[in-house]
N, C-alpha and C positions, 0 to 999 in steps of 0.2 A: 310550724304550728304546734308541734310538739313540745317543743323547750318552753314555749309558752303558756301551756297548761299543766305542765309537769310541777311548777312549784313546790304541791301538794308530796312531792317526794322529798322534799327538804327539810328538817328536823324546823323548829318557831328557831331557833337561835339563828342558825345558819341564813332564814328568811328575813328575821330583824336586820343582820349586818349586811346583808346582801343591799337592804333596803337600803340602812345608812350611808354606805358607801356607796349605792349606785351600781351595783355589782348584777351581770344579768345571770338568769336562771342556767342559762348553757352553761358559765362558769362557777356556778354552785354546785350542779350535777358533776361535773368533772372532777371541783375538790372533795365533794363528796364521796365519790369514788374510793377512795381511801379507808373506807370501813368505818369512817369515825366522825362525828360531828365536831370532836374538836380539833381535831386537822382540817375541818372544814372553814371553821370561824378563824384561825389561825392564818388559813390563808390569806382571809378577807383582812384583818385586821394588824397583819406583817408586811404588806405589800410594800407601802413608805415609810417606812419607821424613821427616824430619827432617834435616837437614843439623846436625851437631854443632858442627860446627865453619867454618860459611862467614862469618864475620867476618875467619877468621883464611885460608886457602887458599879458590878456588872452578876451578873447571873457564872454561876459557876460551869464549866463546861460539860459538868455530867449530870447539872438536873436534869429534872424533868415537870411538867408544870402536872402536880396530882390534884387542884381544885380551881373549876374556873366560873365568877362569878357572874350572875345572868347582868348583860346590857343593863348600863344606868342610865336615867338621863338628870335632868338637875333638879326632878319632883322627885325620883323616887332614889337619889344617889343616899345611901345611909348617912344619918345625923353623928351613926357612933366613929365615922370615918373623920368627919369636920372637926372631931374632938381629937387631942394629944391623945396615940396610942402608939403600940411597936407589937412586932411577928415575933412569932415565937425563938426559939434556937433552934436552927435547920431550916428555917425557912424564910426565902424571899419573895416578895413582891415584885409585878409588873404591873403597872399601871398604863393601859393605851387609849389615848384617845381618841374616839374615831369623827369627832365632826364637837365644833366648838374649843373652850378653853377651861381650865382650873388649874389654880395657882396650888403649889406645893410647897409645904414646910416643915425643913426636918429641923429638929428641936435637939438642943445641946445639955446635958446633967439630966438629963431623966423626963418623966412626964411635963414638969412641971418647969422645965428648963427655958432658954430665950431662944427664938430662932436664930439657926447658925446658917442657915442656906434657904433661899429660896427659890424657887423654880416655876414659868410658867409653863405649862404642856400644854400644848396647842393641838390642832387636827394633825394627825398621824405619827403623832411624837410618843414613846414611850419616856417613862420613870423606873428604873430598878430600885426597892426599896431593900439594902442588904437588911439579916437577919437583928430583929432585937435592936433598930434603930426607931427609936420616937421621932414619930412625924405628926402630921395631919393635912389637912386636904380643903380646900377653899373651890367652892364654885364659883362661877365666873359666866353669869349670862346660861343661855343654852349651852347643853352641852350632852354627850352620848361618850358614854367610857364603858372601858373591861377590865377587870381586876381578877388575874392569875396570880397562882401561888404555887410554886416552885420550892423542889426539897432535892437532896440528893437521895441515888441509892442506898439501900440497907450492905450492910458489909458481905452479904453474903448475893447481892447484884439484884433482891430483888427489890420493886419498886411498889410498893404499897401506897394505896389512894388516899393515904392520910396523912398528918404533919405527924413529923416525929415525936416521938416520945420523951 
């Protein structure tokens, strides 16, 4: 009875993804535990991954994900995503999806280039976008995604909550 009114201890993120995946309050509280709501969503949204495309881009071994964007679904996934655009220098993209599909297109010569790959992510598949590669992003029906963004260390080991400079 407890675990089932406890909700209310759970950060709205960690209750969103809980929701989408079907995820119960007992194992919210647990990842929770960990001091942080984004090891909380992290766990929810890592469980089955699939990596679609790590042959082609992979996350480097010593990031760290320093911004994570709030749950989309396919009303409110941003217009400026569906459009030709690229991440800074220093920083990569994860794209995970947690329930439905959107087609992915990384783009060849710049913004304005032809698609050279394209990839569908599906429920519980991620996308690593490496750094300063133009892509865009196609919805596809319903659909519930997370967009982290991933940098490394500064030279001196610390990890600052911001894209590099």
């Amino acid at each position: 009875h407890f675990f089932a009114t406890a909700s209310f201890l759970l950060p709205m993120r960690a209750r969103v993804a809980m929701a989408a995946l079907g995820v119960g309050v007992l194992a919210g509280i647990i990842a929770l535990s960990r001091r942080s709501a984004r090891p909380a969503l992290r766990a929810f949204t890592t469980t089955a991954r699939r990596h679609v495309n790590r042959d082609l881009y992979h996350l480097p071994p010593d990031s760290y994900c320093y911004r994570e964007n709030p749950l989309w679904d396919e009303k409110t996934f941003p217009a400026a995503l569906q459009q030709a655009h690229n991440t800074r220098r220093g920083v990569w993209g994860e794209l995970t999806v947690l329930s439905g599909k959107l087609k992915f297109h990384f783009l060849g010569e710049g913004k304005d280039g032809p698609v050279t790959a394209s990839y569908e992510v599906a429920e519980g598949d991620v996308l690593v976008v490496e750094q300063q590669v133009y892509h865009k992003v196609e919805t596809v029906g319903p659909v519930k995604a997370v967009l982290r963004f991933f940098r490394r260390p500064e030279p001196d080991g610390s990890k600052p909550m911001s894209p590099p400079a």
